[in-house]
N, C-alpha and C positions, 0 to 999 in steps of 0.2 A: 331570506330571499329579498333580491331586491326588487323596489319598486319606487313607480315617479308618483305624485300628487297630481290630476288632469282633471280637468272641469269640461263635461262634454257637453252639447246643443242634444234635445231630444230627436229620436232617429223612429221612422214609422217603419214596424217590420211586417214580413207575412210568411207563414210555413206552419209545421203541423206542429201538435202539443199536446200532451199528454202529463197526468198527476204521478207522483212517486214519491218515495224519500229513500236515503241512503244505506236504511235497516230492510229494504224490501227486499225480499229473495229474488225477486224479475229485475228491480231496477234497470240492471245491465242490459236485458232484452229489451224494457220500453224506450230507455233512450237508444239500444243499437237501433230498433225498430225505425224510431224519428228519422234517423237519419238515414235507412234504407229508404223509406216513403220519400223523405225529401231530393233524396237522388234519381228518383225512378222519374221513368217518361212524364208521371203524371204531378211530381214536386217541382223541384227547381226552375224544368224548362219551362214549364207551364203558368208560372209568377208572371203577370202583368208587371209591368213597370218598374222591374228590377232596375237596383242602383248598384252598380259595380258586381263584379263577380264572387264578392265575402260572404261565406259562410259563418252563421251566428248558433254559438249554442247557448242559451239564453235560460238562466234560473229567477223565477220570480214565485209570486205568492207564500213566502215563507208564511202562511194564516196561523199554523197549526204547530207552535215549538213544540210541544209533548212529544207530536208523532214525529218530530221531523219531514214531513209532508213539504211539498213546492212542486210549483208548476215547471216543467221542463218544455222549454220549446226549438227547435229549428228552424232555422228562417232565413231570410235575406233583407237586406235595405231597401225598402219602396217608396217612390215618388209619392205615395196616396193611400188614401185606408178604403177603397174601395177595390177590393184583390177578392171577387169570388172565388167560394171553393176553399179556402183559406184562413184562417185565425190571421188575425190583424192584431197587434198592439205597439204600444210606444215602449222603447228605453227611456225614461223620463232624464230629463237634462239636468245636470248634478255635478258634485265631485264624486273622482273617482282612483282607486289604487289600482294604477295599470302594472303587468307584469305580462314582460315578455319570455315564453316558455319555447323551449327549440328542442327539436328530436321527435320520437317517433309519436304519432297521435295520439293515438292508446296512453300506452306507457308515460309520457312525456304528463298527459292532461292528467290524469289518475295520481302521478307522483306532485303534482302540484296542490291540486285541492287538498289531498293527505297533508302537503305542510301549510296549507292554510289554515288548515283547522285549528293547528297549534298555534299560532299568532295572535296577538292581541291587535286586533281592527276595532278600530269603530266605526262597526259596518252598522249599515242601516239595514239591509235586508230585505230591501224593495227589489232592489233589482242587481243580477250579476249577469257577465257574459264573457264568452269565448269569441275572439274573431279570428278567423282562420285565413291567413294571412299569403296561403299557399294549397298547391293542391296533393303536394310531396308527401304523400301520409307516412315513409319514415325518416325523412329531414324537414317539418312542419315547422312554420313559426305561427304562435297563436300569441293573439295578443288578447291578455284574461282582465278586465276590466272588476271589480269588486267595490259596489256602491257602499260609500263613507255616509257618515252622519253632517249632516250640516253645521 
């Protein structure tokens, strides 16, 4: 897979979050779930001070390697960390292996992280993310950012 080297400015997000890992038999439901909530009357439209129209699928808290455990969030770019009603946190500003993935959402994002896994990164594992670059969910460009070691 290809990808560029990109050094990003830290970005304040807000949207809902939820724990999982990749061995959980829900997994699939808690993050479908994120992003039902975050689309409904009372997610998306409802963000104070939304910055641009991009959708973030957002992996952080690797704490726990054994379990393979992370915090999974949905969210959007906000002007401010005061977003009631909300989880608020920062993409910390870094380098980053960006890779731009095309095709259907699903399928497209799911066949990615399977070949990342294989790769040899040196990832840090603070923080990872999807930006969704479009609202086409089956001609999607997401742009999947993957936090490097310094």
């Amino acid at each position: 897979m290809n990808y560029e080297i990109v050094h990003l400015d830290e970005k304040i997000v807000a949207g809902c979050c939820a724990r999982t890992s990749n061995t959980a038999p829900d997994m699939g439901q808690v993050i479908g779930g994120l992003w039902q909530k975050f689309y409904s009357p009372d997610g998306h439209p409802a963000i104070p001070g939304r910055i641009g129209d991009k959708a973030l699928g957002i992996y952080t808290d690797y704490a726990d390697a054994e379990k393979g455990e992370y915090t999974v969030m949905v969210a959007c770019e906000v002007s401010g960390a005061d977003v009631p009603g909300f989880f608020v946190r920062k993409i910390p500003a870094g380098t980053y292996a960006k890779f731009i993935v095309k095709g259907h959402t699903v399928t497209a994002v799911q066949q990615f992280w399977q070949e990342l896994w294989q790769m040899k990164l040196n990832r840090s594992f603070v923080c990872d993310f999807e930006e969704y670059q479009n609202a086409d969910f089956e001609n999607a460009e997401i742009h999947i950012y993957i936090g490097l070691q310094q």
